[in-house]
C-alpha positions in Angstrom: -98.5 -39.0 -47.5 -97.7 -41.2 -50.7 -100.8 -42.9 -50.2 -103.5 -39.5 -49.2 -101.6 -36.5 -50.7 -102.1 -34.8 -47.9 -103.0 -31.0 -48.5 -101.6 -30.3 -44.9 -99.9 -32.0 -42.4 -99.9 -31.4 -38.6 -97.9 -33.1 -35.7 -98.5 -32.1 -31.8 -96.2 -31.4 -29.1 -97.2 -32.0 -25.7 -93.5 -32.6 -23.8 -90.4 -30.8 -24.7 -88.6 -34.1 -26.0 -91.2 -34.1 -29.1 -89.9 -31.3 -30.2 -86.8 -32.9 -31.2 -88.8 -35.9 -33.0 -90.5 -32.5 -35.0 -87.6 -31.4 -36.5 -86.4 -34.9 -37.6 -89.4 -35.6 -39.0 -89.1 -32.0 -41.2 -85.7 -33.4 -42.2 -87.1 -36.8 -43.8 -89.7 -34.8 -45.4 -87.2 -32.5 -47.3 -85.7 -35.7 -48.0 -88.6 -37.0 -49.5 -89.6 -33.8 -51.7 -92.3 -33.1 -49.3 -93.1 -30.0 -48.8 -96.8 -29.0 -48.4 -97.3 -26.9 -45.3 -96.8 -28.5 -41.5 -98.7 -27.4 -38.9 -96.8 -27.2 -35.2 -98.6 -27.4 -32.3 -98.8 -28.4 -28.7 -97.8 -27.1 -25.1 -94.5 -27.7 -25.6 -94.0 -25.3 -28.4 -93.8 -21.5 -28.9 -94.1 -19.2 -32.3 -90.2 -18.6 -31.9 -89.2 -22.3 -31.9 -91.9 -23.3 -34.9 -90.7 -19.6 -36.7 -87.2 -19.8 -36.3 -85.8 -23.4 -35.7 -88.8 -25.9 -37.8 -88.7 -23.3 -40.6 -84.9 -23.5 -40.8 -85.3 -26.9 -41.1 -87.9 -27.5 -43.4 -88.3 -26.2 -47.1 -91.8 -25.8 -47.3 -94.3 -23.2 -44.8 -94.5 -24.2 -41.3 -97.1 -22.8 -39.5 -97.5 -22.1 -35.8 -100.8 -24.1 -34.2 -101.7 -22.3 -31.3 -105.1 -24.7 -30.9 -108.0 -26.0 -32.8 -109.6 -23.5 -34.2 -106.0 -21.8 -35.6 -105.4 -24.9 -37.2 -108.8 -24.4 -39.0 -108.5 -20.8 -39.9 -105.6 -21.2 -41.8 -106.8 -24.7 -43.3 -110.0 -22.3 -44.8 -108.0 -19.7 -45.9 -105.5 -22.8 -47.5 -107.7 -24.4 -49.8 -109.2 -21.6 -51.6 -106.0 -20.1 -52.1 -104.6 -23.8 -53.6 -108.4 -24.0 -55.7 -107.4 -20.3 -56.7 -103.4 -21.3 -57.4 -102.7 -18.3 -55.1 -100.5 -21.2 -52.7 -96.9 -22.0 -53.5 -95.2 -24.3 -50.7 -92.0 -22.1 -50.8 -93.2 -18.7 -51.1 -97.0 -19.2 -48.8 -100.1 -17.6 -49.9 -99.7 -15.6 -53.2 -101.9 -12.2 -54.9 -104.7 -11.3 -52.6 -104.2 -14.1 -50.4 -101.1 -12.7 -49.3 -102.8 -9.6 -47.5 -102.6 -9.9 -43.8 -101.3 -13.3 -43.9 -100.8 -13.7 -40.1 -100.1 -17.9 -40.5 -96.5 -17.8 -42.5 -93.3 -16.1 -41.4 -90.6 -16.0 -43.5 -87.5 -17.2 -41.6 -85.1 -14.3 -42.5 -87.8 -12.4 -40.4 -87.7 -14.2 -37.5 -83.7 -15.1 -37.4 -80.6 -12.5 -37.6 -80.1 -10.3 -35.2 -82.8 -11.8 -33.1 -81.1 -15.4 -33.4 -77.9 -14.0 -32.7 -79.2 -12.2 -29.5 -80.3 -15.5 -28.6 -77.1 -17.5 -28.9 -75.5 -14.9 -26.8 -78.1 -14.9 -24.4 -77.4 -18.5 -24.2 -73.7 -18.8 -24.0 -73.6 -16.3 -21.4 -76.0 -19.1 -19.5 -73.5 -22.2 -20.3 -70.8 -19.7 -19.0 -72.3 -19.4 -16.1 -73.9 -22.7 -15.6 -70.3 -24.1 -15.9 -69.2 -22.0 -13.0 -71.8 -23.1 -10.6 -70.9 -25.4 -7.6 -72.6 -29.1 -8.9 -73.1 -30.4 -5.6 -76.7 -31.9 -5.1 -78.6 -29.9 -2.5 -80.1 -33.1 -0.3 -81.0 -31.1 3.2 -84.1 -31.0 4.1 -86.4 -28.0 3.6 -86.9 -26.2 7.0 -90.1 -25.5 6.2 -91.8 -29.1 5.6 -92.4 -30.2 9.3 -91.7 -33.8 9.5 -93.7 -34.6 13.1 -97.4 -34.9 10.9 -99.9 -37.2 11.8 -99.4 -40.0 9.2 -102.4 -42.1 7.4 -103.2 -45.3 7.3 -104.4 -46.7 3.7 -107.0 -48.7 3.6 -105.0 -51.5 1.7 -101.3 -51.6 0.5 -101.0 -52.4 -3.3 -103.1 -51.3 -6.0 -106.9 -51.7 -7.0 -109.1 -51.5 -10.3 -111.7 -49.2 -11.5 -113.9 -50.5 -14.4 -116.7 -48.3 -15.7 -119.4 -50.1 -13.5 -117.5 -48.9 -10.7 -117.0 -45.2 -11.5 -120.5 -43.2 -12.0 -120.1 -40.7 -14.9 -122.7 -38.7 -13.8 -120.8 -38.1 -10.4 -117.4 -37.3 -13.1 -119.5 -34.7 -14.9 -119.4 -32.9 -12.0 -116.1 -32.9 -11.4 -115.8 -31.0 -15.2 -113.8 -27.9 -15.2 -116.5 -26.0 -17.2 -114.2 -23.0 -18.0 -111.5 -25.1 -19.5 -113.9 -26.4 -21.6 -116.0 -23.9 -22.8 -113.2 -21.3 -23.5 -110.1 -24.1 -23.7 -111.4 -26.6 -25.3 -114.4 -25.7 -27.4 -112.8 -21.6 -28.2 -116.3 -20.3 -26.6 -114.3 -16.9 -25.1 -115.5 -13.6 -24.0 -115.4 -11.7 -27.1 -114.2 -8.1 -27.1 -116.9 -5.6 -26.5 -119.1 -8.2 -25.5 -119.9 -7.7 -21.2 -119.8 -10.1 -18.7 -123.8 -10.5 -18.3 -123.9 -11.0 -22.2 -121.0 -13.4 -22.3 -122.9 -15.3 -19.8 -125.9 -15.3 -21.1 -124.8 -16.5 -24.0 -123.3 -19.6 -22.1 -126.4 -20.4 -20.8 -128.3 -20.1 -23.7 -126.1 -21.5 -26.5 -123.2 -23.3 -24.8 -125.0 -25.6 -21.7 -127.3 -27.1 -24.1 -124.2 -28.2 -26.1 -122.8 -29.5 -23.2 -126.6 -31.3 -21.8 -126.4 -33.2 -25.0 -122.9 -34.2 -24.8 -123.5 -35.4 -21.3 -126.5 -37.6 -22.5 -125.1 -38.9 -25.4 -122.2 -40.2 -23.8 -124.0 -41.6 -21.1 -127.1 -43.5 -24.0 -124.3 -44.3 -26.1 -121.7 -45.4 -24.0 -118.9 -42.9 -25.5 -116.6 -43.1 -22.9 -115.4 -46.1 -21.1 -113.8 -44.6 -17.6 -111.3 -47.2 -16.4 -108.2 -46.4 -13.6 -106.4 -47.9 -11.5 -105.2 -46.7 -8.2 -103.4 -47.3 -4.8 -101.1 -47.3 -2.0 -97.4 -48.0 -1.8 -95.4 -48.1 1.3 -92.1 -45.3 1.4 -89.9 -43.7 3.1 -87.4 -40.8 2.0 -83.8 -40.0 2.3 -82.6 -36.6 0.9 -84.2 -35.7 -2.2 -85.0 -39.4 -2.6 -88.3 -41.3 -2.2 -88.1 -45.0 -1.8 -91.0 -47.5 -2.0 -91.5 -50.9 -0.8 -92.9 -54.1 -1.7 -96.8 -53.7 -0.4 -97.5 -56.8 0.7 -95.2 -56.8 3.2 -94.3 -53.1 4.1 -92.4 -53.7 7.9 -89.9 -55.5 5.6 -88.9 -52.6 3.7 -87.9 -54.8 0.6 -87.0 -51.7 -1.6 -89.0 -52.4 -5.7 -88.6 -48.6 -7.0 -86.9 -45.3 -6.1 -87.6 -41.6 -7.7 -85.3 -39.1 -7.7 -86.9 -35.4 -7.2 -85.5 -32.3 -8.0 -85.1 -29.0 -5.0 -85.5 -25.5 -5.0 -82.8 -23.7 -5.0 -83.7 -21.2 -3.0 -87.1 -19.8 -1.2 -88.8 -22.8 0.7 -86.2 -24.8 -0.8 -89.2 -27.8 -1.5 -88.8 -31.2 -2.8 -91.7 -34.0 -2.9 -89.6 -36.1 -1.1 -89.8 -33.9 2.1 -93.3 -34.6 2.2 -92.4 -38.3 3.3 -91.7 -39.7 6.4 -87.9 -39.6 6.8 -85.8 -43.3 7.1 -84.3 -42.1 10.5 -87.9 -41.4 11.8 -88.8 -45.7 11.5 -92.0 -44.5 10.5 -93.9 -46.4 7.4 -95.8 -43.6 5.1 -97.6 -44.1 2.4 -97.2 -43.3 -1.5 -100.5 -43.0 -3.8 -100.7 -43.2 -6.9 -103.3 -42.9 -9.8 -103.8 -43.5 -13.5 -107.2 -42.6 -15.5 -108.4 -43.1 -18.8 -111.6 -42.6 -20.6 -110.2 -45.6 -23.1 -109.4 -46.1 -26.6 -113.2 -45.8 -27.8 -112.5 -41.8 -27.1 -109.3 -41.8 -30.1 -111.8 -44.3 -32.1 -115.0 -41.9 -31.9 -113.1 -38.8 -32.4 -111.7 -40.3 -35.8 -115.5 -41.4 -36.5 -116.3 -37.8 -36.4 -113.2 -36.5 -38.2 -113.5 -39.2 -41.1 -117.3 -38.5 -41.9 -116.6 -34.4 -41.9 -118.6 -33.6 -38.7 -115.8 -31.0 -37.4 -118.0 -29.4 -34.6 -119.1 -32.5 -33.2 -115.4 -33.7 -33.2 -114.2 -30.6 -31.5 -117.0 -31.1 -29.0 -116.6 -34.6 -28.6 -112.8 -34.6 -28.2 -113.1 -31.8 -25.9 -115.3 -33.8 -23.8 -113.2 -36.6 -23.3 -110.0 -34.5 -22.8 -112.1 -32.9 -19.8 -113.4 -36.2 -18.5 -110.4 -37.9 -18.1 -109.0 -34.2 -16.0 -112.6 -34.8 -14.2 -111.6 -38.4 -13.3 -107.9 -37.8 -12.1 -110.3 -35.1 -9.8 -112.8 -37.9 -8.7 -110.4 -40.5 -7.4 -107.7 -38.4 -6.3 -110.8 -36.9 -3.5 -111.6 -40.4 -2.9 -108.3 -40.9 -2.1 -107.8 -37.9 0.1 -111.2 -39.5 2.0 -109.7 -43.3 2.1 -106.5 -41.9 4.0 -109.1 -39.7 6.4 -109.4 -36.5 5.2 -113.0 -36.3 4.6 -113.7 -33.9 7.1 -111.5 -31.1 5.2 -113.1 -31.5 1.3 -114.1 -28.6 -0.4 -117.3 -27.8 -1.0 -117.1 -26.5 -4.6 -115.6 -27.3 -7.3 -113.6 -24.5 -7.8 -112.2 -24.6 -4.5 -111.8 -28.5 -5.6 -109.5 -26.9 -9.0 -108.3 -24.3 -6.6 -106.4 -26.8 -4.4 -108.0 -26.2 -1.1 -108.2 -29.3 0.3 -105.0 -31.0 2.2 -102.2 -32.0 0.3 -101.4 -32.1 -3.5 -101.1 -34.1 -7.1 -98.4 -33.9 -8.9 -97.9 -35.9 -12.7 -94.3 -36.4 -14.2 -92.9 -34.3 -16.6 -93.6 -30.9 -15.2 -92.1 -28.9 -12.9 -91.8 -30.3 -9.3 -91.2 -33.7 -10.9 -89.6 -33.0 -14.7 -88.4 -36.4 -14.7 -90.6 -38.0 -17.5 -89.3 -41.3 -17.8 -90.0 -42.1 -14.1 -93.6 -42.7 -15.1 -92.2 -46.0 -17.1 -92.0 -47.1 -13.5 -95.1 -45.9 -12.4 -96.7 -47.5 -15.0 -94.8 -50.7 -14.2 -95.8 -50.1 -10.5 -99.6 -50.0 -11.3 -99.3 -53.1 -13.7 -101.1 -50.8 -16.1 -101.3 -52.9 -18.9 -104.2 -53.9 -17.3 -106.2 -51.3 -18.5 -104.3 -50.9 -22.1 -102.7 -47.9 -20.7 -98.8 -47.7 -21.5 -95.9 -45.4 -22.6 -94.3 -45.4 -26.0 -90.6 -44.8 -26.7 -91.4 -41.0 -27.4 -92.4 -40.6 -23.8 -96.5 -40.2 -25.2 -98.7 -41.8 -22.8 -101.5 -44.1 -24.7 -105.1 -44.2 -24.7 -104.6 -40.3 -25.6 -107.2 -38.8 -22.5 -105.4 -40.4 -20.3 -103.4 -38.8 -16.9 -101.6 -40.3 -14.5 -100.3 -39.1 -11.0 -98.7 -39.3 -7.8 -100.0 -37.7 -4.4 -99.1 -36.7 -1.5 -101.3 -35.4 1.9 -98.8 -33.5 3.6 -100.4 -29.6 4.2 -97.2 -28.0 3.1 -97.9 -29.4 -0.4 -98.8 -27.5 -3.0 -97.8 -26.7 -6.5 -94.1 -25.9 -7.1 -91.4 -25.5 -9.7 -88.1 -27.2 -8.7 
């Protein structure tokens, strides 16, 4: 900031544990007399906690980023009003600005009796947290049947992917066109407008966006699609799921262990159920993937951003935020086919995004495996630094479009919260 004097500044949330890293960095900008306006955004974050606890912390206007093209509504409507000195950073917009300012809350709004409601709310929960057995529920859910035919990988260990290897025409058609048309490049059905229209306008404005994307990446090599992937030999033991040296599997010579969560009631599901039990002597198999498009997709995106060309930034970044979803899609169905499940694929993609094939993929820090810092080992277990791909002391995973994951056949598998 001393160097750009920033008119706006803007941090992203993706995991609850940034959240906290938000506020601290509010603190150190009161401390020094920053105080221009700090937009909040991310998954992790809600208008309550950017409204109530960042404002509370922070002297000048926070504003809630719900996506993109929030962010660049309220950064048209800042500068005029800064050009037109109707912008204070205590007070928010000023005069005529002011009207139907839907970006600024003042924090007296937003706390008092609703704050207080809250902290109530919340004692009563420690109350009765505090009276709740603590005993770890390790049984086995009744309904994961544990005599399943087990795979055989094709090889035990991991292997790499480098862009030669992986087609991109064959990830484009693993795209999720809805989330990026409506998620990621804001094209959404607008009210009044019918379906027919809506897609008619997709076909006629929106696919030839995405035709020229597709080329362009391809001519000038915009992505560079790199994972890694592979099989690890396991076994589980309550909600525990042990793995094992894989080049030498029989000798069960433990290297890593992850600790999963249960259900506490209903099905009762853990991932480790989905394992082949210690007591059964039976081997089963662990795989595991990580994708990225690379570190060209951080350094084109800030190519565009730099030089002004906002629409083809959005488009871009939205294209390589899909692609990397599109890859963790490719390879996990070529792994469903290397352990011999072929003969059950979907046909369609969106029975593909609708989980109708056998088994499921699961990627750590959300719900049926919260436990972010167990990807630290996965990464460790992948010997991802092989592909620049690593975890920093925040918990964000680096090159940005990049996903990693663990996977299990078992039919019983789906998605859960634990």
């Amino acid at each position: 900031y001393e160097e750009t004097k920033a008119d706006c500044i803007a941090m992203s949330g993706l995991l609850v544990k940034s959240t906290a890293f938000m506020k601290d960095n509010l603190e150190v900008f009161n401390e020094r007399g920053i105080s221009v306006p700090v937009i909040l955004g991310g998954a992790a974050l809600t208008p309550k906690f950017v409204y109530q606890d960042c404002q509370g912390s922070y002297k000048g206007k926070v504003v809630y980023g719900k996506d993109a093209f929030a962010d660049l509504n309220f950064m048209d409507k800042l500068m005029p009003a800064k050009s037109a000195s109707q912008w204070d950073d205590f007070q928010g917009f000023l005069g005529e600005f002011a009207e139907g300012d839907e970006f600024t809350k003042d924090v007296a709004e937003t706390n008092g009796k609703s704050q207080q409601k809250a902290d109530n709310k919340q004692n009563g929960q420690r109350d009765q947290k505090a009276a709740e057995p603590k005993e770890v529920d390790t049984r086995r859910s009744e309904a994961v049947d544990v005599d399943i035919e087990r795979p055989t990988p094709p090889f035990w260990g991991t292997k790499l992917l480098t862009p030669d290897d992986i087609p991109v025409e064959e990830l484009f058609g693993y795209l999720d066109l809805q989330a990026l048309f409506a998620g990621q490049w804001q094209f959404r059905k607008q009210k009044g407008q019918s379906r027919d229209e809506y897609n008619q306008f997709l076909e006629e404005t929106v696919h030839p966006i995405l035709e020229n994307w597709k080329q362009r990446i391809v001519e000038e090599n915009l992505l560079h699609p790199t994972l890694i992937y592979g099989y690890f030999p396991c076994q589980s033991e309550g909600n525990t799921l042990y793995l094992y040296n894989p080049e030498n599997p029989e000798a069960k010579e433990e290297i890593a262990k992850f600790e999963f969560p249960r259900q506490r009631s209903g099905r009762r599901l853990c991932i480790a159920d989905f394992f082949a039990p210690k007591e059964s002597g039976v081997i089963d198999v662990f795989p595991m993937q990580a994708v990225t498009v690379g570190e060209i997709a951080t350094e084109v995106a800030k190519k565009l951003f730099d030089s002004d060309q906002y629409t083809d930034y959005l488009y871009y970044h939205g294209m390589a935020v899909q692609m990397a979803e599109a890859m963790a899609e490719w390879i996990h169905a070529k792994i469903r086919i290397e352990l011999g499940f072929g003969d059950q694929e979907p046909t369609g993609l969106r029975d593909i995004l609708q989980q109708r094939y056998q088994g499921s993929r699961y990627s750590f820090g959300y719900p049926a495996c919260p436990n972010i810092e167990d990807q630290y080992t996965q990464l460790e277990l992948m010997q991802t630094d092989r592909i620049g791909m690593y975890m920093d002391e925040s918990e964000q995973l680096y090159p940005e479009q990049s996903t990693t994951a663990i996977i299990t056949y078992h039919p019983v598998a789906k998605y859960f919260s634990a």
